[in-house]
C-alpha positions in Angstrom: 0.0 0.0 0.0 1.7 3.3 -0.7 2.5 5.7 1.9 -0.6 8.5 1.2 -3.3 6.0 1.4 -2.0 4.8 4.5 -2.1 8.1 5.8 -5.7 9.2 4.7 -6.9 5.6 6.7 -5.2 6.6 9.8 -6.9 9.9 9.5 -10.1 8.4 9.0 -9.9 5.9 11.9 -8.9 8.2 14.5 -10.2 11.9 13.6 -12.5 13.1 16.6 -16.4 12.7 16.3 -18.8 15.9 15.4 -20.2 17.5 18.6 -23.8 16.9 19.2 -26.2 19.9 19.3 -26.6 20.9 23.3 -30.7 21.1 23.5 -32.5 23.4 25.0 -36.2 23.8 26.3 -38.4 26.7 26.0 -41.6 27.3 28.0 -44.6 28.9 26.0 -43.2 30.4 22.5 -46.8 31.3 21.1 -48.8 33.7 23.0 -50.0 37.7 24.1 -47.4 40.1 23.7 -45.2 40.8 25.4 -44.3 37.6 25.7 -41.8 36.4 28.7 -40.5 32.8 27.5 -37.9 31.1 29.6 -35.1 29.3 28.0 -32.7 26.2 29.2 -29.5 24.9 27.5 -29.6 21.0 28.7 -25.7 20.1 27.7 -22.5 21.1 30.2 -20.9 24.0 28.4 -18.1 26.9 29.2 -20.5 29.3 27.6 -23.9 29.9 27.1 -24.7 32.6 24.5 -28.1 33.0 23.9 -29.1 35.2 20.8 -33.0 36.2 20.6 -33.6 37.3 17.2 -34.7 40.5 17.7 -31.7 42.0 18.6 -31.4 41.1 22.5 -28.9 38.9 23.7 -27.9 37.0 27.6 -25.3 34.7 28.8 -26.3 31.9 31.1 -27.4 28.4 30.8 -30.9 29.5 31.7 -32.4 33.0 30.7 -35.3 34.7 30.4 -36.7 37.2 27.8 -39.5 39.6 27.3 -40.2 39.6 23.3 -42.1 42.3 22.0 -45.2 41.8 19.0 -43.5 39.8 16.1 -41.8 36.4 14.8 -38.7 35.8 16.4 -36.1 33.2 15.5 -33.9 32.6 18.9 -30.3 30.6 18.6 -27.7 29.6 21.7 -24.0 29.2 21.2 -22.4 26.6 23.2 -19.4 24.2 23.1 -21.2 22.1 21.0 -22.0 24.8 18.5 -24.8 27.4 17.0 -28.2 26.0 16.9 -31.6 27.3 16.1 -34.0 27.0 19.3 -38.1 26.9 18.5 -39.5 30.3 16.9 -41.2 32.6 19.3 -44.3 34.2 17.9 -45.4 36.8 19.9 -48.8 38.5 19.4 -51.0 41.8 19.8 -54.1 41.3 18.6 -56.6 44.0 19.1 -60.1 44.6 18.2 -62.2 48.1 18.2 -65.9 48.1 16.7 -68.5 51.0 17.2 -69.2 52.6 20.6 -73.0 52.3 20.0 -75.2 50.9 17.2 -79.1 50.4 16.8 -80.5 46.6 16.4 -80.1 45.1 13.1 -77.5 47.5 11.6 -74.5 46.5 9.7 -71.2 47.9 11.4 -67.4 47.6 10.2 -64.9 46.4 12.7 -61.2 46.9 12.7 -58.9 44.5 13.3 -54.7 44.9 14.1 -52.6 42.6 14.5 -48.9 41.7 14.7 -47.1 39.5 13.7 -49.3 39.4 10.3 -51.8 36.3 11.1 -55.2 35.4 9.9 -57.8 36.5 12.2 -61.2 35.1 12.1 -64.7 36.1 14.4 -67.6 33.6 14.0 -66.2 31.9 11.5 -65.2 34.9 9.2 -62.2 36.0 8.6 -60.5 39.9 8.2 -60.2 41.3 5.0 -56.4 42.5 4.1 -57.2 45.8 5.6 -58.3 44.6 8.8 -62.3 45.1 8.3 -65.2 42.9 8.7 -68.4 44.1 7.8 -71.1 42.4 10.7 -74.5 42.9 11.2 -75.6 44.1 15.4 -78.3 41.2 16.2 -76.9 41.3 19.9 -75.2 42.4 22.5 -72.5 40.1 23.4 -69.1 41.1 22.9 -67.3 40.5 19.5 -64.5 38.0 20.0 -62.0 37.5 17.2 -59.4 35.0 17.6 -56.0 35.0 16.0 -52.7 32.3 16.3 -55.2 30.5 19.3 -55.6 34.6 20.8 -58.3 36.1 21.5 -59.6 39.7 21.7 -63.0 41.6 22.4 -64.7 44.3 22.0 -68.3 45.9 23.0 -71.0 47.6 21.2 -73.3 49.1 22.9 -77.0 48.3 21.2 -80.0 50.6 20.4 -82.7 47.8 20.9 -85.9 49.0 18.2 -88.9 50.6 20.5 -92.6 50.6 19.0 -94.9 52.4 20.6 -98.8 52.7 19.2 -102.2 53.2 20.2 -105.2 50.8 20.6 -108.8 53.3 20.7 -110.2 56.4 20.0 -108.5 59.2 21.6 -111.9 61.4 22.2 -113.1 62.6 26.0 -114.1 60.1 27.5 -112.9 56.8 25.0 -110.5 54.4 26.3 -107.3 54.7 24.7 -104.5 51.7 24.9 -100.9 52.3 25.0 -99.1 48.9 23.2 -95.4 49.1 23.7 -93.1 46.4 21.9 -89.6 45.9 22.4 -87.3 44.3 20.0 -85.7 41.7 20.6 -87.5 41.3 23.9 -84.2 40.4 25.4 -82.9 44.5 25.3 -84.7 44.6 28.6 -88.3 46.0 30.0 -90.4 48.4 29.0 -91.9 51.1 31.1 -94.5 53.4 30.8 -98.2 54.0 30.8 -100.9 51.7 29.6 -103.5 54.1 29.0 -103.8 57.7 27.8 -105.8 60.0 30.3 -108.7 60.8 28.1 -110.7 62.8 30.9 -110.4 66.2 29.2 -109.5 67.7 26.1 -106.0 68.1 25.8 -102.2 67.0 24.2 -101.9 64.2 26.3 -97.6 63.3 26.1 -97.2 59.3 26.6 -93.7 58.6 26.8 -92.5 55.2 27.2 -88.7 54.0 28.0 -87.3 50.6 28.1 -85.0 49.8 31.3 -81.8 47.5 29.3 -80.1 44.4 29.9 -76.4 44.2 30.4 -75.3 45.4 27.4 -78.5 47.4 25.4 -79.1 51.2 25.7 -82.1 52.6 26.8 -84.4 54.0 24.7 -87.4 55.9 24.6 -90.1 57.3 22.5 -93.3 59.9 23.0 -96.4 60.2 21.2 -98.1 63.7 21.4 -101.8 62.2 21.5 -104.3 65.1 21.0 -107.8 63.9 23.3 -110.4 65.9 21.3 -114.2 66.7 22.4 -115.9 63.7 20.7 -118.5 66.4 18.4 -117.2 70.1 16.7 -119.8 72.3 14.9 -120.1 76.2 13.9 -119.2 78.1 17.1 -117.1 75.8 19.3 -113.7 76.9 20.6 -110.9 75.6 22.8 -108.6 73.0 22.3 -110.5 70.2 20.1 -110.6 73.0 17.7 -107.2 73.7 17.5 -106.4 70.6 17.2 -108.6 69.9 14.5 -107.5 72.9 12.5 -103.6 71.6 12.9 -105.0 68.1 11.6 -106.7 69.5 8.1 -103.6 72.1 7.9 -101.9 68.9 8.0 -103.5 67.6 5.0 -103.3 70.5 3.6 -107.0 71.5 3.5 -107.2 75.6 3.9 -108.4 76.7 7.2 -107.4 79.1 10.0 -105.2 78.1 12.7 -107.0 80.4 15.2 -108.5 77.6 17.4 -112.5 79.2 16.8 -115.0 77.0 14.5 -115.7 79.6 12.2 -116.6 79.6 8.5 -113.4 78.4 7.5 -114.0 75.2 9.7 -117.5 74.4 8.5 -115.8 74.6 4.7 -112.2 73.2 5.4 -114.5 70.4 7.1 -117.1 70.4 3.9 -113.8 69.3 1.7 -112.4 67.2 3.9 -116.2 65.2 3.5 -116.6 66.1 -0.3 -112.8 64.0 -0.7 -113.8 60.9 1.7 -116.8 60.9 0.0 -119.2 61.3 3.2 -122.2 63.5 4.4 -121.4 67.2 3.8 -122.5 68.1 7.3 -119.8 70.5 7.7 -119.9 69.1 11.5 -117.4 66.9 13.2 -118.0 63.6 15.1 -116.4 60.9 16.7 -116.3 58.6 13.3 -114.7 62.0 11.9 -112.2 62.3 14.4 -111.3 59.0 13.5 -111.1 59.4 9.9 -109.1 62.7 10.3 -106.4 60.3 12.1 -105.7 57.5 9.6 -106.5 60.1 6.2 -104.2 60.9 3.6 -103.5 64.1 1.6 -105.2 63.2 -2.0 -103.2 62.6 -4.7 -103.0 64.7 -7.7 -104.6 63.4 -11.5 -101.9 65.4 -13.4 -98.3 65.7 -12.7 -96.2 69.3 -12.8 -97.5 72.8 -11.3 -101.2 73.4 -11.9 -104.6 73.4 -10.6 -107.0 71.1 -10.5 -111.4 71.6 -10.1 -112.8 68.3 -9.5 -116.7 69.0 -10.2 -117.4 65.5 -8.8 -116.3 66.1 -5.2 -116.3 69.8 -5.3 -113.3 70.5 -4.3 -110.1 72.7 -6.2 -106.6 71.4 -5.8 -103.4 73.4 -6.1 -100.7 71.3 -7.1 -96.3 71.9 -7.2 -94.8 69.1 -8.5 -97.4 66.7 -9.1 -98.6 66.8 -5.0 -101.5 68.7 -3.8 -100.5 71.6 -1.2 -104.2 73.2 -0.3 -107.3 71.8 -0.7 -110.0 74.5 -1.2 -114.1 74.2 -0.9 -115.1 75.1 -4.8 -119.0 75.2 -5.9 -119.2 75.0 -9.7 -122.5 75.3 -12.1 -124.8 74.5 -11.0 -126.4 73.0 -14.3 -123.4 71.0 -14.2 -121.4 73.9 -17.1 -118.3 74.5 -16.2 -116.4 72.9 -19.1 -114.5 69.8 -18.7 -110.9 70.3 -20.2 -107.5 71.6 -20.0 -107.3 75.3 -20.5 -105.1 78.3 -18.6 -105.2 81.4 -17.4 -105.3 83.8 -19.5 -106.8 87.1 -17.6 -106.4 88.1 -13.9 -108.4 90.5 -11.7 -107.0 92.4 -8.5 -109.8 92.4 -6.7 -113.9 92.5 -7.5 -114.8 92.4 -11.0 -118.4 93.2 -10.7 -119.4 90.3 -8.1 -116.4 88.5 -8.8 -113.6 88.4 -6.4 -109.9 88.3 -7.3 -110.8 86.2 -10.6 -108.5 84.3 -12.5 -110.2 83.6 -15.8 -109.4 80.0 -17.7 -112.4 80.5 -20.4 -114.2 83.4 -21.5 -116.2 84.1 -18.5 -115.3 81.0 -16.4 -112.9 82.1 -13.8 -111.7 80.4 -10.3 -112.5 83.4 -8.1 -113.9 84.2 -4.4 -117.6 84.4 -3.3 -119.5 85.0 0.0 -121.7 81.6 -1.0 -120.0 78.8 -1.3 -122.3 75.7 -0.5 -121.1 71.8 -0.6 -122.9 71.6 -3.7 -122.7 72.6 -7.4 -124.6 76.5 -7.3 -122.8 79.1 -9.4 -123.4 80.3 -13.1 -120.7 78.1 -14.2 -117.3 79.3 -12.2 -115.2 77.6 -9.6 -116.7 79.5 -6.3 -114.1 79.5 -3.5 -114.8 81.0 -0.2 -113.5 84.9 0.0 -111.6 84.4 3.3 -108.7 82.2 1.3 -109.5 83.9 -2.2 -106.5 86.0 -2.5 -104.1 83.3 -1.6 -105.7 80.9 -4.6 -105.3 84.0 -6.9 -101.8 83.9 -6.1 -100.9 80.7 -6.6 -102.6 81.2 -10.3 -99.9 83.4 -12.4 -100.9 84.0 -15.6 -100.9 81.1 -18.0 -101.1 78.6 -15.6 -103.1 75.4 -16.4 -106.0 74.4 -15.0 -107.5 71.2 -15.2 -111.2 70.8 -14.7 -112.3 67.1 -14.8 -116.0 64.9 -13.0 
């Protein structure tokens, strides 16, 4: 065997062995930042040199170390060499979401977290920008978990309050509060269960709910007018008031000056000519209910005009395809005043002979005031109105302006 071979097997035999790696143990490396893991080199060793990734170091065969949010890669130096110890992931999660929302709204909540981790809440996870869009059906905290962490957050909840009223609200009538919660687990509600109907009068029902551990109270009034149960020519005092607020309301021209004048009886003679009941020009209990559920008519035509419904008796002003004043009208009597579209073409400030601030639409037809204005079809052929509100028709009648008569 030559000399170099020999050589290389004497190297082999008798060259020393590779050190082991020392071990260490760690105690948690995954959790809430900071994190304080403990570290343990398990070999004998002249040095210890502990390394922690994020830029601290220590010396000793066991240390301890407070990382701060992020992924850390520790390593120890010993006799036996460098080696990698188990990564460290240390973790602030946290959560905000709105202060207060009502029941059954959508609300976005915000999400940070570090290191970057998915982070899921009810099965859902954060978009890239750290938002979830949720809807509020409760009030238990929002818990998103991240990396086995978790992290809450409250929103307070506006819990849905209805509040309505079962009976006629006239002197003497029994009138029901009903008061509904929603869900029924916000809490209780309390209030009144009846509206004091003993005089005429605003009677205020207010009604609160007391919350559960994490609703917000709520609370709602009703402004519930207790009317006299019959109005007719004459009367004064609250019920009247409150009846003239009602038609204004509608939009039926009458006085707010809480006296049943002529105005009333005729504001009262529309509102019966459009419901298509007894023109008594009086008010009853069935009216006062009627008045309460009613609607404003709607218009036949659409744009800015006005409109003389012979069938009903009544004129309509209309802006933008919505009537804004309803107005008592007596038309011919024989049933004359021509059916059509046609527009103003002459206007009179003030009486032309018995006419009263006339707005003529066709030769002698003209919308204009008169002292006689019955619920029933009695002029020559005009659209009577009554002479308190005939100015303020005329004025809402420019020249040119259409008006539709139709019935």
């Amino acid at each position: 065997m030559r000399r170099g071979a020999a050589l290389f097997i004497l190297f082999f035999v008798f060259a020393p062995a590779a050190h082991a790696a020392c071990g260490q143990t760690q105690t948690a490396v995954s959790g809430e930042a900071p994190l304080k893991v403990t570290f343990t080199a398990v070999c004998t060793s002249s040095v210890y040199s502990w390394s922690f990734g994020d830029g601290a170091t220590a010396v000793g065969q066991t240390v301890t170390h407070t990382f701060r949010a992020g992924h850390w890669q520790p390593a120890l130096q010993t006799d036996a060499g460098a080696e990698r110890g188990r990564p460290v992931t240390s973790i602030a999660l946290r959560l905000s979401a709105p202060r207060v929302a009502r029941y059954g709204q959508y609300v976005v909540l915000h999400v940070s977290v570090v290191p970057r981790l998915p982070v899921t809440l009810r099965g859902r996870r954060f978009g890239l920008k750290g938002k979830l869009r949720v809807r509020v059906l409760s009030a238990h905290p929002w818990v998103a978990t991240a990396g086995g962490l978790r992290a809450s957050a409250q929103t307070l909840v506006k819990p849905l309050l209805t509040v309505s009223l079962r009976g006629s609200p006239i002197v003497g009538g029994s009138v029901r509060v009903v008061s509904t919660l929603h869900p029924a687990s916000a809490g209780a509600v309390v209030g009144p269960h009846r509206v004091d109907a003993r005089t005429a009068h605003t009677a205020l029902v207010t009604v609160r709910s007391r919350p559960a551990k994490g609703w917000v109270a709520v609370s709602r009034t009703l402004s519930v007018p207790v009317v006299s149960p019959s109005l007719s020519a004459g009367a004064s005092g609250p019920s009247v008031r409150l009846l003239e607020q009602r038609l204004q309301e509608l939009h039926y021209a009458v006085r707010a000056d809480g006296y049943y004048g002529d105005d009333d009886v005729e504001a009262i003679y529309a509102f019966q000519k459009v419901q298509g009941l007894g023109r008594t020009g009086a008010v009853t209990a069935d009216l006062w209910q009627r008045l309460a559920v009613a609607h404003t008519p709607p218009a036949r035509y659409g744009g800015d005009h006005v409109e003389i419904d012979k069938t009903r008796q009544v004129l309509f002003v209309v802006r933008g395809g919505r009537v804004t004043l309803i107005v008592a009208t007596s038309t011919g009597a024989t049933g004359n005043t021509p059916p059509g579209a046609w527009r103003v073409y002459r206007k009179v400030n003030g009486f032309d002979w018995v006419l009263y601030y006339p707005s003529y639409f066709l030769r002698g037809f003209a919308v204009h005031g008169y002292p006689d204005v019955p619920p029933y079809p009695a002029s020559h052929g005009c659209a009577r109105i009554p002479m308190w509100v005939a100015t303020t028709v005329y004025g809402l009648i420019p020249d040119g302006s259409t008006v539709y008569v139709y019935g």
